[in-house]
KEKE-3310 file (N, C-alpha, C; in steps of 0.2 Angstrom, whole numbers, plus 5000, padded with zeros to 4 digits):
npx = (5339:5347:5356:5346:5344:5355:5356:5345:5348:5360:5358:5346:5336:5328:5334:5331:5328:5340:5350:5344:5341:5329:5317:5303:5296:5300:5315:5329:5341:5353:5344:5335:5337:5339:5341:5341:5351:5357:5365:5367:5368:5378:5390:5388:5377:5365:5363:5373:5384:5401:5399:5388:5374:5368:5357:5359:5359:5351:5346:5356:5368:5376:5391:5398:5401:5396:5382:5381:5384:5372:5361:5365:5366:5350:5346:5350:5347:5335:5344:5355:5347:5341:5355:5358:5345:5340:5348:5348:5334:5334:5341:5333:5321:5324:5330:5318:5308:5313:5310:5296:5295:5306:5311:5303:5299:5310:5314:5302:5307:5316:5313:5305:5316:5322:5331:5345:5360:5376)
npy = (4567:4571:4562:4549:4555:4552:4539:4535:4538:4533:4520:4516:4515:4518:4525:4517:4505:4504:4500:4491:4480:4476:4474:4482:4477:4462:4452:4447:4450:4451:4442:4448:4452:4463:4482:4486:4490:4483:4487:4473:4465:4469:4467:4454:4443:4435:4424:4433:4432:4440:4456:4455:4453:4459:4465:4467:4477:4472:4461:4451:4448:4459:4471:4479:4493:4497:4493:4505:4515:4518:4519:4529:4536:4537:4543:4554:4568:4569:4566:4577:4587:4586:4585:4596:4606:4603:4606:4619:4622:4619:4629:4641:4638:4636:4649:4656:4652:4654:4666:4667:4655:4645:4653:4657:4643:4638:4647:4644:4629:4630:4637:4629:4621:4611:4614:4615:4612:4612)
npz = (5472:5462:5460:5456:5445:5436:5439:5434:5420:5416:5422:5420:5429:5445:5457:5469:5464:5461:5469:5477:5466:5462:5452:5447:5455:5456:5461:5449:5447:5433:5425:5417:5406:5398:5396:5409:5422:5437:5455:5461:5452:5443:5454:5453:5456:5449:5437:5426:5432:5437:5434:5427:5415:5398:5388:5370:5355:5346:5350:5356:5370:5376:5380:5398:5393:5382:5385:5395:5385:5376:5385:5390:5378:5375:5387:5388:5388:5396:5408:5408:5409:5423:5432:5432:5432:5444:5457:5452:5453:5468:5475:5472:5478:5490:5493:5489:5500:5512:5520:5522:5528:5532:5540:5550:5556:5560:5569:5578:5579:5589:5597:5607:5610:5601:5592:5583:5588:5580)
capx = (5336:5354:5358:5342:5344:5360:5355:5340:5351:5365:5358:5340:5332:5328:5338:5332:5330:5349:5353:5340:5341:5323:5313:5294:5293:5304:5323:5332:5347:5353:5339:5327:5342:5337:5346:5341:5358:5357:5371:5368:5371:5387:5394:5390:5373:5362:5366:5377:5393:5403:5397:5380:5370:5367:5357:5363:5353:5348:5345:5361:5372:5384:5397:5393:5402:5391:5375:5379:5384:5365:5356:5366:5362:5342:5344:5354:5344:5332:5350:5358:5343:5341:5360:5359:5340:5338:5351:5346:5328:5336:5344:5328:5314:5325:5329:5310:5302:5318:5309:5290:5293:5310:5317:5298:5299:5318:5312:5298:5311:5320:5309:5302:5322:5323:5336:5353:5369:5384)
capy = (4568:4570:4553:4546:4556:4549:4531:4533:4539:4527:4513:4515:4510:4523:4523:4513:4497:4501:4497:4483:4475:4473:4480:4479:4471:4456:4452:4444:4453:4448:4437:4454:4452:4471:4486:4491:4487:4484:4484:4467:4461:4472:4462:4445:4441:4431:4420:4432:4433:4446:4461:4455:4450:4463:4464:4469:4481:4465:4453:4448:4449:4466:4471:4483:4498:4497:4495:4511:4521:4515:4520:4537:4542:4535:4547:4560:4576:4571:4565:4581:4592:4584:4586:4603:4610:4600:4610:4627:4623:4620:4636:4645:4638:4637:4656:4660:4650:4655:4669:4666:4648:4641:4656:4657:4636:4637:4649:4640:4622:4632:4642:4623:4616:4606:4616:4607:4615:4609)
capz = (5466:5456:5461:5454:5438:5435:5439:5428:5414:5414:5422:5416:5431:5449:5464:5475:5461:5456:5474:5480:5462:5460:5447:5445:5462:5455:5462:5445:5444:5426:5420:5412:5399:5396:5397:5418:5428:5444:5458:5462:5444:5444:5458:5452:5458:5446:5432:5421:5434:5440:5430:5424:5407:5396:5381:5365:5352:5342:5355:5357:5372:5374:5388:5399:5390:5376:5387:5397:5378:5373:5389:5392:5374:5376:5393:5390:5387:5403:5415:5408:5412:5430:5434:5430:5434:5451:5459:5452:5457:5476:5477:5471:5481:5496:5495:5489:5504:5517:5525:5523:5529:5535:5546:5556:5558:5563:5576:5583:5585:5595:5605:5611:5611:5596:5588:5581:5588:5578)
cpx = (5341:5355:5353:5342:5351:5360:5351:5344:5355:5365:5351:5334:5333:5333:5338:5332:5337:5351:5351:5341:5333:5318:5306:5293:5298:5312:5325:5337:5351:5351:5335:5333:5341:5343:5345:5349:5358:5364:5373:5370:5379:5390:5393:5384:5369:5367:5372:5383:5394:5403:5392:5379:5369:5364:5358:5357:5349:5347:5351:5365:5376:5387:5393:5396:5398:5384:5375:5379:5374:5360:5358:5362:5354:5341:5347:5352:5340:5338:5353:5353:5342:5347:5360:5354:5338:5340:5349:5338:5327:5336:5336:5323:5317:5326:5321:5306:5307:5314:5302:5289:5300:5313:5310:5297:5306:5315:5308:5303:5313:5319:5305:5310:5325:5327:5343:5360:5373:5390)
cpy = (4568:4563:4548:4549:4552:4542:4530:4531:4533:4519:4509:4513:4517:4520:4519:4507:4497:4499:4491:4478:4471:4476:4478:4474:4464:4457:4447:4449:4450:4444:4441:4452:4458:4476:4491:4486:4490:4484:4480:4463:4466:4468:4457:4442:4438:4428:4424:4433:4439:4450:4462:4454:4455:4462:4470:4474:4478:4458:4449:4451:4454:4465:4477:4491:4500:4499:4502:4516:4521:4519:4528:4541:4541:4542:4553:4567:4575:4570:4574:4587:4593:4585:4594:4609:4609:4606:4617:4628:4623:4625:4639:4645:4637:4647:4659:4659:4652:4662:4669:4658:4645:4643:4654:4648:4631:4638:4646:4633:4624:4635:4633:4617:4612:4610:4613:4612:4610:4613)
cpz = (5460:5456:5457:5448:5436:5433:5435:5421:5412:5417:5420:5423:5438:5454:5467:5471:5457:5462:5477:5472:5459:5458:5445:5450:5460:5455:5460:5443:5439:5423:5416:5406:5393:5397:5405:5421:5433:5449:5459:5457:5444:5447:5457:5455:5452:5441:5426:5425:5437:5435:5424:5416:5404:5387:5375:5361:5348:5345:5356:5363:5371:5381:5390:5398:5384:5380:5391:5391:5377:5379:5391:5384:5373:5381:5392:5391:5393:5410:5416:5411:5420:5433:5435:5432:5441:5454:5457:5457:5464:5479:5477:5476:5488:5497:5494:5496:5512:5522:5528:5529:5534:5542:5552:5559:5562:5571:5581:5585:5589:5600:5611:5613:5607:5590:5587:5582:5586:5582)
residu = (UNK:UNK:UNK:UNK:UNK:UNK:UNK:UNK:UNK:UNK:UNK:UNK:UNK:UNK:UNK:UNK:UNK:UNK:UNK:UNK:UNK:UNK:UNK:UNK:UNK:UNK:UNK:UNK:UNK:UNK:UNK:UNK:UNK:UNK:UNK:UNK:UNK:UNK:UNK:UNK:UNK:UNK:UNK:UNK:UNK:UNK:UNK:UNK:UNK:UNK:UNK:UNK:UNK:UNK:UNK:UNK:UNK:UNK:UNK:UNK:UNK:UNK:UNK:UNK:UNK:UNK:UNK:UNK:UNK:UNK:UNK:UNK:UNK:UNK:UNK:UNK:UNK:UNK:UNK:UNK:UNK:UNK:UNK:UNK:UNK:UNK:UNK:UNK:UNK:UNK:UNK:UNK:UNK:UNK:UNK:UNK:UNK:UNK:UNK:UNK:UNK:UNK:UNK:UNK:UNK:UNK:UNK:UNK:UNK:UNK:UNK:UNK:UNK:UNK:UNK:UNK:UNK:UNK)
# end
């Protein structure tokens, strides 16, 4: 869930279409000529090259230091909330449901054998 606030923020797009490349069901890494960057346009896949097409704030072409400056401060108050609130929300709801829920569900895999010795 960190990982996917981050990718939204800075690359404007969710996790899994930062890594498959294919956003709204369609796989055109740097032909949107938008501001979503996918991994595959990073590495050189579609027509803009190795490190992709990017469009500018007036429809022109930008690089891709500008286009991350522009999508972090578009994202920034929901990336920074998600980097920050995920993780408290972890802790919380695992110690809240920890004895109603997890120890009595522990017990049971392992009274049937399906417990995970490290």
């Amino acid at each position: 869930m960190v990982a996917n606030s981050v990718t939204q923020g800075m690359f404007n797009t969710n996790l899994v279409e930062f890594f498959t490349g294919r956003i709204n069901g369609k796989y055109k890494p740097g032909a949107d000529g938008s501001q979503n960057l996918t991994l595959p346009e990073l590495l050189g896949a579609g027509p803009g090259g190795f490190g992709g097409n990017y469009a500018g704030t007036v429809g022109r072409y930008d690089n891709l230091s500008n286009t991350l400056m522009t999508n972090f401060k578009a994202n920034a108050v929901p990336m920074i909330a998600g980097v920050i609130l995920i993780p408290i929300a972890a802790g919380v709801v695992s110690k809240v449901l920890r004895k109603p829920v997890i120890l009595p569900a522990n017990r049971m895999l392992k009274s049937v054998g399906l417990d995970v010795k490290v």
